[in-house]
N, C-alpha and C positions, 0 to 999 in steps of 0.2 A: 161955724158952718160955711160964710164966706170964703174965708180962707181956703176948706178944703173944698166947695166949689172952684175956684179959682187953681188951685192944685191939679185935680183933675182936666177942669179945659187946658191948662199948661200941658199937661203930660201928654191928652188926644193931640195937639198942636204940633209935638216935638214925635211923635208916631207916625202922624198924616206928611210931616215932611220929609219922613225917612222910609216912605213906603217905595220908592225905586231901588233901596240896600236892601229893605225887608224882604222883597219879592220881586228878584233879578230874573231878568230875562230867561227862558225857557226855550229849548227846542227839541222837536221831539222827530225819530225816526223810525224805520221798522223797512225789515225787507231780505232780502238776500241772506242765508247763514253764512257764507263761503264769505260774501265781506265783512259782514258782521262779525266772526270769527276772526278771519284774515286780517285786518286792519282796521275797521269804525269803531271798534267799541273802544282799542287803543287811544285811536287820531281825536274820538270826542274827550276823551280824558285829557290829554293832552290840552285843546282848543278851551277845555273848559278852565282849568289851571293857567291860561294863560291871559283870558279874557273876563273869566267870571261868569261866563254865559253857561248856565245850568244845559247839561245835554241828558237827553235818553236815548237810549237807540235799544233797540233788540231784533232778535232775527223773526223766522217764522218762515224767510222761503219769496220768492221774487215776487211773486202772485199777493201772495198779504200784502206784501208793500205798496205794490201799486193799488190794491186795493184801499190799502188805509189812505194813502194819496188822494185818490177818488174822491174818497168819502170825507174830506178833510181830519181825518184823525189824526196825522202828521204833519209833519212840516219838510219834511222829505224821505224819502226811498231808496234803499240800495236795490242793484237787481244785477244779474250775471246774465241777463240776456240782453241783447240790440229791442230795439223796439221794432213790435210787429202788427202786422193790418189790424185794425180795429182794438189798437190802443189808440187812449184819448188824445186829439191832434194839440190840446193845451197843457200838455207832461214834455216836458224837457228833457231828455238823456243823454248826460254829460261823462264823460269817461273821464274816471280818474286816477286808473290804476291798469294793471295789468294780472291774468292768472291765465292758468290753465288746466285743461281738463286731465283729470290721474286717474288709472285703474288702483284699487283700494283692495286689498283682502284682509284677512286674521294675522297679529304679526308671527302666528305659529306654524302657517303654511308657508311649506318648504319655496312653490314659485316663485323666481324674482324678476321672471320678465314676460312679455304678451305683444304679440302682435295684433294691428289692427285686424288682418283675419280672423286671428283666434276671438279677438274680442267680438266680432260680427258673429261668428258660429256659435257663442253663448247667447247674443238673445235673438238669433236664429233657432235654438234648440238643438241643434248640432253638436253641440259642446256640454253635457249635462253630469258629468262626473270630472274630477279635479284629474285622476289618473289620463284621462284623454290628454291633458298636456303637463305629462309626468311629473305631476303633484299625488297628493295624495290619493287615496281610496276611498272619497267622499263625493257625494253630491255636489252641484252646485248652488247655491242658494241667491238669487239675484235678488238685491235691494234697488229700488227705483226712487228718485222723489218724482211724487205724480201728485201735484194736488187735488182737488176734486173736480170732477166730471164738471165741464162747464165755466169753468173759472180760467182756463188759460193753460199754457204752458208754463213748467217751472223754467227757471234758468239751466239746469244741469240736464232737465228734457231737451231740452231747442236745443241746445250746443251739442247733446249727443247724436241727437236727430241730424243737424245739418252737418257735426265732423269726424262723426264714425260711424253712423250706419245708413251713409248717406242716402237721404231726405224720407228715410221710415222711419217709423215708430217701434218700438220694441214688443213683441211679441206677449200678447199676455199668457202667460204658462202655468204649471201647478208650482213650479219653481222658484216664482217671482212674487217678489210684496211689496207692493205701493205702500209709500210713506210719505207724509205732508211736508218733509223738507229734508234738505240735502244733511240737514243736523243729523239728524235722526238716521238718517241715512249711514252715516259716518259712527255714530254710536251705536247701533246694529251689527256693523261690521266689524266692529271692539270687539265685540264678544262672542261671533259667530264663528265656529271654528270655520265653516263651507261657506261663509259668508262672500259675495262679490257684489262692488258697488265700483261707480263712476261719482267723484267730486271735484271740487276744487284743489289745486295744489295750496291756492293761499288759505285753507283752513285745514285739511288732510294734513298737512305737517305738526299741525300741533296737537293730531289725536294720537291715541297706539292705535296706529292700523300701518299696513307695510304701503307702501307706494312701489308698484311695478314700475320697471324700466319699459319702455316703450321700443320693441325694436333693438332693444339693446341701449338706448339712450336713457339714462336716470332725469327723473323730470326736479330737478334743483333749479336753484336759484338763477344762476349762472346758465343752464342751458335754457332755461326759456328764455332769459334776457337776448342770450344771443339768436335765438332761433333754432339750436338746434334740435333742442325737445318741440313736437313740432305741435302741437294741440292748443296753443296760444289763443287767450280771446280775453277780451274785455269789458271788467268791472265798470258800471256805472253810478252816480248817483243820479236820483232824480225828483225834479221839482214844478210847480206850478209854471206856469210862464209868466206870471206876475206874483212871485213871492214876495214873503215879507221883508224887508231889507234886512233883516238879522240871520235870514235862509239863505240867503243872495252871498253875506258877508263870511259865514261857514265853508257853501263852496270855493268861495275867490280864495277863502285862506286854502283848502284842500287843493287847490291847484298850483299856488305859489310856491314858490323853493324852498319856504319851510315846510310849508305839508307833503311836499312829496321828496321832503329827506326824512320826514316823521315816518311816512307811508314806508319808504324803504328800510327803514332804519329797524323796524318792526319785523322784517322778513318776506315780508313781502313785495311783488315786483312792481314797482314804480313808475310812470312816465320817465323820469328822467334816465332810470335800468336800458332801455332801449338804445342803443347803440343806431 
């Protein structure tokens, strides 16, 4: 009976001193689809194979993130917007990448290019069948991410607000359907023949949906780096102003020259892409 007393305190002993292997560091994110998509779920797999530091991240849309932020549910946040009045003065928004905004349709309609005009007259209502810019003979179907009433601005909201339909909101129509994130958004227009949405290019490339040329300019890799695709804006992470050192040591990796050959290396646009 000693002995196997004596057995067990050994074995609690040799448990209690391996509880830093058993139950490695954790961190947790949430926020942005378009980066979550585009690069974070990537760069944390990566960070976590390289370090052992257990990562989560998932989307949900700018607005979740910083919300779970808020409310301490994470440990940091991606978002596609700058930060705007009456975000909390103790959130940090750190830029660590590059994207830009893409008109999105079905890959079965025939359009392959749009002007900022044209894209102003669809959620002006001016624009409501495909045929008006000799496409097909369908309606138009506008997808929006709009999260809910009272929670903020999405990121793919702001950026279209302030770089296409400059500083309005898009019209609420019989045509249009608010959806909780740009994901969603993007998986909608997969399958909608009249489907029309505004995304990310860093997560738009990797659905089946067509990405219109802008002007004639195709929104690739190469032309937003250089500037010629011209709807350019930037991906942020975001964090407490006194994080936990293991949050602190995520971002410094996501900004150093391995993370952002990881971040490029992935397909999407980089700090160091910038010329």
């Amino acid at each position: 009976m000693r002995t196997r007393i004596s057995a067990l305190f050994i074995l609690f002993f040799i448990v209690t001193l391996n509880i830093p292997e058993a139950y490695p560091e954790t961190l947790v994110g949430s926020g942005c689809s378009v980066s979550n998509t585009g690069y974070l779920t990537e760069l944390a797999k990566d960070y976590e194979k390289l370090t052992g530091v257990k990562m989560f991240v998932r989307g949900g849309g700018s607005v979740v993130g910083l919300e779970d932020l808020k409310s301490g549910k994470v440990d940091f946040a991606a978002s596609c917007r700058h930060n705007l009045p009456g975000d909390p003065a103790d959130i940090e928004f750190i830029q660590v990448a590059w994207d830009a905004l893409v008109f999105i349709v079905h890959k079965s309609n025939p359009l392959d290019n749009m002007s900022l005009v044209d894209a102003r007259a669809i959620y002006a209502g001016k624009i409501t069948n495909w045929n008006q810019l000799k496409g097909a003979d369908a309606p138009v179907k506008i997808f929006i991410s709009r999260p809910h009433a009272g929670h903020g601005l999405s990121g793919i909201e702001t950026s279209t607000k302030e770089m296409i339909l400059e500083g309005k909101s898009p019209l609420e129509m019989p045509n249009t359907v608010s959806l909780a994130s740009t994901g969603i958004v993007e998986q909608m227009v997969e399958k909608t023949f009249e489907g029309f949405g505004i995304s990310g290019f860093s997560s738009a490339r990797k659905r089946a949906v067509k990405m219109l040329k802008l002007d004639s300019v195709y929104p690739d890799k190469k032309n937003i780096a250089s500037g010629k695709y011209p709807l350019k804006r930037p991906l942020f992470l975001l964090i407490p102003k006194n994080p936990k050192p293991e949050t602190r040591t995520f971002i410094d990796f996501a900004l150093s020259k391995q993370g952002q050959e990881l971040i490029s290396s992935y397909g999407a646009v980089s700090l160091l892409d910038i010329k």
